[in-house]
matplotlib code that plots the C-alpha trace (Angstrom):
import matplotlib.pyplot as plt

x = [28.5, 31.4, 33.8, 34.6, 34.8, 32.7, 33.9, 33.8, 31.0, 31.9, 29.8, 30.9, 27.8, 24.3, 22.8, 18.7, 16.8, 15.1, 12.6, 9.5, 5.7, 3.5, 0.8, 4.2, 7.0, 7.0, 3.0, 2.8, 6.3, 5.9, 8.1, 9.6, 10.4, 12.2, 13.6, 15.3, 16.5, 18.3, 20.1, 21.2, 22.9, 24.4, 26.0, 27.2, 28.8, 30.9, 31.3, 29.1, 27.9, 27.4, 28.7, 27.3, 26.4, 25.6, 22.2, 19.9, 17.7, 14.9, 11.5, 8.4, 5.9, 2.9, 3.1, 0.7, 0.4, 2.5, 5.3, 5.7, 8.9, 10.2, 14.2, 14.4, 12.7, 14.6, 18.0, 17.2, 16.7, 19.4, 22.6, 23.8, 24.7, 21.0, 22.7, 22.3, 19.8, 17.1, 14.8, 11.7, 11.5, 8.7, 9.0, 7.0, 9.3, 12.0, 12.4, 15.9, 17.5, 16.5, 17.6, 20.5, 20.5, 20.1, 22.7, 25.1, 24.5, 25.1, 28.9, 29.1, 28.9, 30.8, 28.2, 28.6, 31.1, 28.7, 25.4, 22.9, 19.6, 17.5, 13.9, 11.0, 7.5, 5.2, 2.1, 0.6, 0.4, -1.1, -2.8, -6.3, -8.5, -12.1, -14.3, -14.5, -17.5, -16.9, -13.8, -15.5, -17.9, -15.3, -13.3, -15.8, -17.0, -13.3, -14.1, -17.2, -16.8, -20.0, -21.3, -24.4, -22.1, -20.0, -22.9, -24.7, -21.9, -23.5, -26.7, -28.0, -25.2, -25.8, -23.9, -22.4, -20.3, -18.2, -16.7, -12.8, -10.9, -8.0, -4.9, -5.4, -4.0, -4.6, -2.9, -5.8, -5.1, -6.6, -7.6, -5.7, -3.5, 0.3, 0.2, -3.0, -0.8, 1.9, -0.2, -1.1, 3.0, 3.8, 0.5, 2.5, 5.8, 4.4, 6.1, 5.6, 4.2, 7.2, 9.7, 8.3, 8.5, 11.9, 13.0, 11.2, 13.3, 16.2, 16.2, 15.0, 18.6, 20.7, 19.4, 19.9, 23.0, 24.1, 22.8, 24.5, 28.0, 27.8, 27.1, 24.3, 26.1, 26.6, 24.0, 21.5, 20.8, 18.5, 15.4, 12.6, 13.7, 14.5, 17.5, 16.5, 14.2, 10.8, 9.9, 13.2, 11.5, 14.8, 12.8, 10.4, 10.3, 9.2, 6.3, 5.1, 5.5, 3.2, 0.3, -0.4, -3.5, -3.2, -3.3, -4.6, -6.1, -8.4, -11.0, -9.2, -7.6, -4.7, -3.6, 0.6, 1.4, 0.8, 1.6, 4.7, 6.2, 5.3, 6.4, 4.6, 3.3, 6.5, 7.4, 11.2, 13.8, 17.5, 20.1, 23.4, 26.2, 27.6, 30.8, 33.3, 36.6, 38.5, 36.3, 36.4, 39.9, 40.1, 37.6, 39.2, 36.9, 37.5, 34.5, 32.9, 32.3, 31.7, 28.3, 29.0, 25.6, 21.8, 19.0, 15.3, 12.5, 8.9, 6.9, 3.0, 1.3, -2.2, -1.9, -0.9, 2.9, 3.9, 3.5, 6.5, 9.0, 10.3, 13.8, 13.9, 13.9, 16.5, 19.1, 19.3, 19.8, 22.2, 24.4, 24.2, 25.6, 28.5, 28.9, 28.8, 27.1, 24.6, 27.1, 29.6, 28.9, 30.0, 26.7, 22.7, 20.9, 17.2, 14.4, 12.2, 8.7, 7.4, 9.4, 7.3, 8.7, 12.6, 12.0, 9.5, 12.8, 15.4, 13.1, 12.4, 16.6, 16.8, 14.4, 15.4, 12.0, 11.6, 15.3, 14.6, 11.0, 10.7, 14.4, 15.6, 18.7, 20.6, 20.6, 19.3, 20.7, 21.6, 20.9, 22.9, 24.6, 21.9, 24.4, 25.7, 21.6, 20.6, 23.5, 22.6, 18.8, 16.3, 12.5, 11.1, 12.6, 14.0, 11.0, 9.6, 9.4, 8.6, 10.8, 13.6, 14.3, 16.5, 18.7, 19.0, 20.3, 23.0, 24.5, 24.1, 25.9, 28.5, 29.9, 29.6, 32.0, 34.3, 34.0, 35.3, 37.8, 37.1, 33.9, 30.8, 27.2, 24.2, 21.0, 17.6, 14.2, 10.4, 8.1, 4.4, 3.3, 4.9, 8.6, 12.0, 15.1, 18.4, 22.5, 25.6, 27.9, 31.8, 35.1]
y = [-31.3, -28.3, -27.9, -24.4, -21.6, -18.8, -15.8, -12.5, -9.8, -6.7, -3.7, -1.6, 1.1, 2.5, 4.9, 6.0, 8.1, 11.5, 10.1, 11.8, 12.4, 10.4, 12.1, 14.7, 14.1, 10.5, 10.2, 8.5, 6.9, 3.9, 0.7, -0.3, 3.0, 4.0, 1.2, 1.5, 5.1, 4.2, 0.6, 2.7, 5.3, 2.1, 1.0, 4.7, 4.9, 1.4, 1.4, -1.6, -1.2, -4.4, -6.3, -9.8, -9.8, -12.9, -11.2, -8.5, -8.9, -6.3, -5.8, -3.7, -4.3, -2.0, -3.4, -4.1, -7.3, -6.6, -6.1, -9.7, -10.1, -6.4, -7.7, -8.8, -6.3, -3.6, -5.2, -5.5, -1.2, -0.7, -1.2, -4.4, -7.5, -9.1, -12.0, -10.9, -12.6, -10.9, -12.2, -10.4, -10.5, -9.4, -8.9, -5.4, -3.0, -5.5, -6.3, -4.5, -5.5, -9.0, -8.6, -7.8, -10.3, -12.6, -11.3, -11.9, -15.2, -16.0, -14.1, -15.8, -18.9, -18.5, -19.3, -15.4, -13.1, -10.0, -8.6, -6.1, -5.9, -3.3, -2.3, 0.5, 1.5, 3.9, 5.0, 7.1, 4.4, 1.9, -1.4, -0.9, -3.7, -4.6, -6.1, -9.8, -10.6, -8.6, -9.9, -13.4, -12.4, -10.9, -14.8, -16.8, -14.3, -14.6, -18.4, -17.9, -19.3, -17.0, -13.6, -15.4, -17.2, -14.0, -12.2, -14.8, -14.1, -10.8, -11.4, -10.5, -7.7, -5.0, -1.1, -1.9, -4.6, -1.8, -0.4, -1.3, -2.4, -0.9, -2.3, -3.6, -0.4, -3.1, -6.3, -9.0, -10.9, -8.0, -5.9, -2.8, -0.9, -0.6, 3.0, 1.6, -1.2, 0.9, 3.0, 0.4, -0.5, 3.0, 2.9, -0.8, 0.8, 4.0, 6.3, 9.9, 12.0, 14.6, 11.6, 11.1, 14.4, 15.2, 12.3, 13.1, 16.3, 15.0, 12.9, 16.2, 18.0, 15.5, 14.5, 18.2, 18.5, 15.6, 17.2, 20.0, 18.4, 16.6, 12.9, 12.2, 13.6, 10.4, 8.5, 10.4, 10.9, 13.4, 12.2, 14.4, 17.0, 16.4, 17.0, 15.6, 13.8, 16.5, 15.1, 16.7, 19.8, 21.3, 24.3, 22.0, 22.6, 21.1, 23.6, 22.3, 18.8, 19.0, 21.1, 17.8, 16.1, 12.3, 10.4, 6.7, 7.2, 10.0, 9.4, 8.2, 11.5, 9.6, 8.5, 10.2, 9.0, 11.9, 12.6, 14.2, 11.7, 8.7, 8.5, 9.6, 7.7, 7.4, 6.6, 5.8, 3.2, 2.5, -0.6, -1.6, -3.1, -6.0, -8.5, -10.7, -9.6, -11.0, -9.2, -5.9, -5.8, -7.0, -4.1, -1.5, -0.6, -0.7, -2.0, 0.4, -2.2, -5.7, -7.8, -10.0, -11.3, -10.7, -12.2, -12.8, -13.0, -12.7, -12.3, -13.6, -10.3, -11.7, -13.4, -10.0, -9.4, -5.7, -6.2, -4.1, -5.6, -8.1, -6.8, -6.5, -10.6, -10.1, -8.2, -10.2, -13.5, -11.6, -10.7, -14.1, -15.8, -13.4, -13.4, -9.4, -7.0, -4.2, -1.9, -3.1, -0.8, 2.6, 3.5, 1.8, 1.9, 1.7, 1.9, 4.7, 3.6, 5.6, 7.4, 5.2, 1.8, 3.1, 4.1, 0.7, -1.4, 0.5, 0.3, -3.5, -4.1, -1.9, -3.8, -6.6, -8.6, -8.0, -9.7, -12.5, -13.5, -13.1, -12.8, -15.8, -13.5, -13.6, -9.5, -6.7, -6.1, -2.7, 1.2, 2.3, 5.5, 7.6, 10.2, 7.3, 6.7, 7.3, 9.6, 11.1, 11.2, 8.3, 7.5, 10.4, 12.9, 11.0, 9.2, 5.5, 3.8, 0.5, -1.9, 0.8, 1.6, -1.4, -0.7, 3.1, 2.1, -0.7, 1.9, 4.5, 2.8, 1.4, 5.2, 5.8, 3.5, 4.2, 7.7, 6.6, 3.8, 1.1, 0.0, -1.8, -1.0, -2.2, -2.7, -2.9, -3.0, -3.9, -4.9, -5.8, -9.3, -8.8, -9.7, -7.8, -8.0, -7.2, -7.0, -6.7, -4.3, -4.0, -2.4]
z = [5.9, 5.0, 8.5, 6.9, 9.6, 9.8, 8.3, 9.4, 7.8, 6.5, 6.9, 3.8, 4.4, 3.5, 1.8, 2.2, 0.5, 2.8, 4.8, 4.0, 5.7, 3.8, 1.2, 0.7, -1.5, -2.5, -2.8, -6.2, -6.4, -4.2, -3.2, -6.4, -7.4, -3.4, -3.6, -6.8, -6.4, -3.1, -4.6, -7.5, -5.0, -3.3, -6.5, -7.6, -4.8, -4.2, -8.1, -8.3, -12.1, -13.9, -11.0, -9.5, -6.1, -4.3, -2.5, -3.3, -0.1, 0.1, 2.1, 2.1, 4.9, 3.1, -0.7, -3.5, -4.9, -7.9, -5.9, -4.9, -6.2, -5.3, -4.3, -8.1, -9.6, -8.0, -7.9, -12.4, -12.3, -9.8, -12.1, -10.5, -13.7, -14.6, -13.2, -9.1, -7.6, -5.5, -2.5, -0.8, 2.9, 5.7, 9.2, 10.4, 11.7, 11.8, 8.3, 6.9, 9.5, 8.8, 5.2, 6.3, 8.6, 5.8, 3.6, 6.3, 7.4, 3.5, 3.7, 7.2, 6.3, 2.5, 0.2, -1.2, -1.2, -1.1, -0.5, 0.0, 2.5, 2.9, 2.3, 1.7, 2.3, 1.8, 3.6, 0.7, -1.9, 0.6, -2.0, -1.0, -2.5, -3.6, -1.1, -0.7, -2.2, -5.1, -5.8, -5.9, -8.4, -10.3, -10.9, -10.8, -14.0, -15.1, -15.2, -16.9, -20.6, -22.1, -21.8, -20.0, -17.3, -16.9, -16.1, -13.7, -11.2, -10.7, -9.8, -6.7, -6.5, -3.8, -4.2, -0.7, -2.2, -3.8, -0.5, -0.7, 1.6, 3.2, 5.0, 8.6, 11.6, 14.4, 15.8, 14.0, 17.9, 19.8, 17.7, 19.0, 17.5, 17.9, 20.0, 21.8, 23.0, 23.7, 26.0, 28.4, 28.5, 29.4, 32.2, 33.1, 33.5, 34.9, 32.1, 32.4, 29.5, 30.3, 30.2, 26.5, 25.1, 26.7, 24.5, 21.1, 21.8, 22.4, 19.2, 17.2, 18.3, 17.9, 14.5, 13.8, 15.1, 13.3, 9.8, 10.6, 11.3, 7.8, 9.4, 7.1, 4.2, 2.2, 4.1, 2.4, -1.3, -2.6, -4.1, -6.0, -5.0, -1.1, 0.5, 4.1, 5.9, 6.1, 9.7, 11.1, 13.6, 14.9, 16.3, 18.7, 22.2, 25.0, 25.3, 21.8, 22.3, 25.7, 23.7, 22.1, 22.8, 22.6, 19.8, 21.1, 24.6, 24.1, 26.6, 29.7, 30.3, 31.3, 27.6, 27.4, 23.6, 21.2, 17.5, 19.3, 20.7, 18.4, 15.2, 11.9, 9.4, 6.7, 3.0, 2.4, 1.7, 2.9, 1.6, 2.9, 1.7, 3.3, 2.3, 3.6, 4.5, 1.3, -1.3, 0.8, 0.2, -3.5, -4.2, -2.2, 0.4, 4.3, 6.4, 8.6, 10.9, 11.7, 12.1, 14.6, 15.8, 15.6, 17.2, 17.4, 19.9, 20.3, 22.9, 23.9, 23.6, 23.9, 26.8, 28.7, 27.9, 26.0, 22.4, 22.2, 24.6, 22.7, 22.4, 26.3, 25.6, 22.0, 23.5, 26.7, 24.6, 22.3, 25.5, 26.9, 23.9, 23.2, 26.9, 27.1, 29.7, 28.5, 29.5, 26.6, 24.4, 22.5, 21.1, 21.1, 18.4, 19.8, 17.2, 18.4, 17.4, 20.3, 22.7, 25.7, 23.8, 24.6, 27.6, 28.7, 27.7, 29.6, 32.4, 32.2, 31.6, 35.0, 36.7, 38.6, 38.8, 35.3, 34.5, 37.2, 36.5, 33.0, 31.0, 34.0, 35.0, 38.3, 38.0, 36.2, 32.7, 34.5, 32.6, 30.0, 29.4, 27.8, 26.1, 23.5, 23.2, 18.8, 19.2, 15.5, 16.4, 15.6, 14.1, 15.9, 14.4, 10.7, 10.4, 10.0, 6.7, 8.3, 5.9, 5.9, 9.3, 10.3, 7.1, 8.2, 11.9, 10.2, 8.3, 10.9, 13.6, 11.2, 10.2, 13.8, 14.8, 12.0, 13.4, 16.4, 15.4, 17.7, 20.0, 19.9, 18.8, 19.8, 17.9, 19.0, 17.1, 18.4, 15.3, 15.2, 16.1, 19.3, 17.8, 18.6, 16.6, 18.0, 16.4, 17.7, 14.9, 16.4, 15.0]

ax = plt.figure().add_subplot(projection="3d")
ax.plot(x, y, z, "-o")
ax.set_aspect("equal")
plt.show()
């Protein structure tokens, strides 16, 4: 086995596409095409044309069948030499950060000298499929060697065979869906509607502000015709927000998670560019930041625990094993999936039976400074391409801590499957 040391991960930076409502702008473009209009921008920008990377590592959680091999087949359209290799990779909500997770390790541990992760998805061009019986008449008459066996395979057919199929909205363990499970964590964790909504607004202004300052200026590349993310409501109030009925528990009259305060269903894409420390320099560009760490954790959600509390479990591991505190840090990054998910973690980090009983601490994790909290706004109010958002946070928090010079940021996204994914940038 190599005794070489690991080396150091440069986070070079990231570009996305708008974010953009689905059934709007990007309605018939889906992943391939996202996802090739937002590596291209990567490569304009770094000056990567006809260059060999080591990793094109790209995702889609929401893709058709024909995008199997999407990494490849967008890393061939995006500029990059023939000769780069790409990889497809899946894990719900969590999945560009996990490519980039994956690019790194690579750098980390020298078998490449550069890399990109990212992902897309859409929620307009969803695959939506035959039914199952129809699609077994349809091989077995592909099989079929005459017009007589071809048509055999349809006998007995009934009209209702023809209803399609679409793509699962519910956990296939409990059948619930994410928000439904989200609703009994905010009832678990006793978080108040108001509490929600004064956080959706919150991310509205400072994503806002954050346009309006020029952060997102060369974070975001225009894309049929879209300048910025269409979900972006700078003129919501808090009177707005609590008009809205909501959107999972309907019946209770106690349900608190509304199209308001949860985040909207979301076509996009987002890439980053990551390298090691030697071929940052020999190309001329100064890292943003540094990936130290990342971590992984999943929690038993059908036996009772919060199918979105898994990075309660990820960031507490993380900490452990660089032997920081929760309060180490310049700016968190926390996926905003529902404003009750943010809120049920930095409750449960606060809580002391929580951090003794089920994270096996001595004390709480403690709270966190909530003005260095998605400082440049978050999902609720830039959206949620599911395979894009962990891409988008990597590069955000990288330019913010080359904004500031120095500090650490920390990362923190739930996912379906009761799974949380966590990282550690510094500078």
């Amino acid at each position: 086995m190599s005794s070489r040391p690991v080396r150091r991960v440069a986070v070079l930076g990231g570009v996305r596409i708008p974010f953009c409502r689905n059934n709007t702008a990007y309605a018939d473009v889906g992943n391939l095409g996202m996802s090739i209009r937002t590596l291209g921008a990567l490569v304009e920008r770094f000056g990567l044309h006809g260059q060999v990377l080591g990793e094109v590592a790209m995702g889609a959680v929401l893709k058709h069948s024909s995008d199997w091999n999407l990494g490849r087949e967008a890393a061939l359209s995006s500029g990059l030499s023939p000769l780069t290799p790409g990889i497809t990779l899946q894990r719900a909500c969590g999945t560009s950060l996990d490519t980039v997770i994956h690019v790194a390790n690579k750098i980390a541990l020298g078998q490449i000298e550069a890399g990109i992760g990212g992902g897309s998805d859409t929620t307009s061009d969803v695959p939506i499929v035959v039914s199952k019986s129809l699609r077994r008449r349809l091989l077995d008459a592909n099989m079929g060697r005459t017009f007589g066996e071809k048509l055999r395979a349809f006998r007995g057919f009934r009209p209702r065979e023809l209803m399609p199929e679409f793509p699962g909205v519910a956990e296939p363990r409990t059948g619930k869906s994410m928000g439904e499970h989200c609703e009994l964590m905010a009832k678990e964790w006793s978080i108040a509607r108001e509490s929600q909504d004064e956080l959706a607004l919150a991310s509205h202004k400072k994503a806002a502000a954050a346009y309006e300052r020029g952060f997102y200026k060369d974070l975001v590349v225009s894309f049929r015709g879209v300048e910025r993310d269409n979900i972006l409501r700078p003129d919501t109030t808090l009177e707005k927000l609590a008009a809205l009925k909501p959107a999972f528990d309907r019946t209770s009259g106690q349900g608190t998670l509304t199209a308001g305060n949860s985040t909207p269903l979301t076509d996009g894409a987002a890439a980053a560019l990551l390298a090691s420390e030697d071929w940052a320099n020999a190309h001329g560009h100064e890292p943003l930041a540094w990936f130290r760490d990342a971590q992984v954790a999943a929690v038993d959600f059908v036996h009772g625990e919060g199918l979105l509390m898994a990075p309660a479990w990820a960031v507490a591991q993380l900490l452990q094993r660089n032997g920081l505190t929760l309060q180490d840090f310049d700016f968190y990054e926390i996926h905003e999936a529902f404003a009750a998910q943010v809120l049920c973690t930095l409750r449960a980090w606060e809580s002391e039976s929580f951090c003794k009983d089920r994270l096996g601490l001595d004390k709480p994790l403690g709270a966190i400074d909530r003005d260095r909290l998605n400082v440049a706004g978050s999902s609720l109010a830039l959206g949620h391409p599911f395979a894009a958002t962990g891409a988008r946070i990597v590069a955000t928090a990288a330019k913010l801590l080359k904004e500031k010079g120095s500090g650490r940021a920390l990362i923190s996204i739930c996912t379906a499957g009761g799974m949380g994914v966590a990282a550690i940038l510094e500078r």
